[in-house]
C-alpha positions, 0 to 999 in steps of 0.5 A: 713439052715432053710426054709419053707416046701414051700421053700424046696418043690419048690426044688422038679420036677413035678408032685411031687411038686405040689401034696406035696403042694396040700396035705398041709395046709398053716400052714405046708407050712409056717413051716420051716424046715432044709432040704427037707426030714425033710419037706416032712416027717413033712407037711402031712399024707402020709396016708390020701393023695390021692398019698397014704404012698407008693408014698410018702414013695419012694419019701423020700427015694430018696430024702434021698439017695440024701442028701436032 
């Protein structure tokens, strides 16, 4: 089902929900997308965020392992 990178990042706990939304503009929030790690792979630069690639990378493997 398609949703808004929005949509699927209001399915992540804190604190990774607010710093996914913080590190994406309103367009990539208002894309959408067909599952959450497709949305958190596509909305942002891992590298340029302030969490930095590491953070963001391990937060996509879990959300792989888990089906999303």
């Amino acid at each position: 089902m398609e949703k808004t990178i929005n949509e699927w990042f209001n399915e992540l706990g804190e604190p990774h929900r607010t710093k996914a939304i913080n590190n994406s503009t309103t367009f990539d929030l208002t894309t959408e997308r067909h599952s959450l790690a497709a949305s958190l792979l596509g909305a942002f630069d891992w590298r340029k965020s302030p969490e930095g690639e590491k953070y963001w990378l391990n937060l996509y493997s879990t959300i792989l392992d888990a089906g999303l």
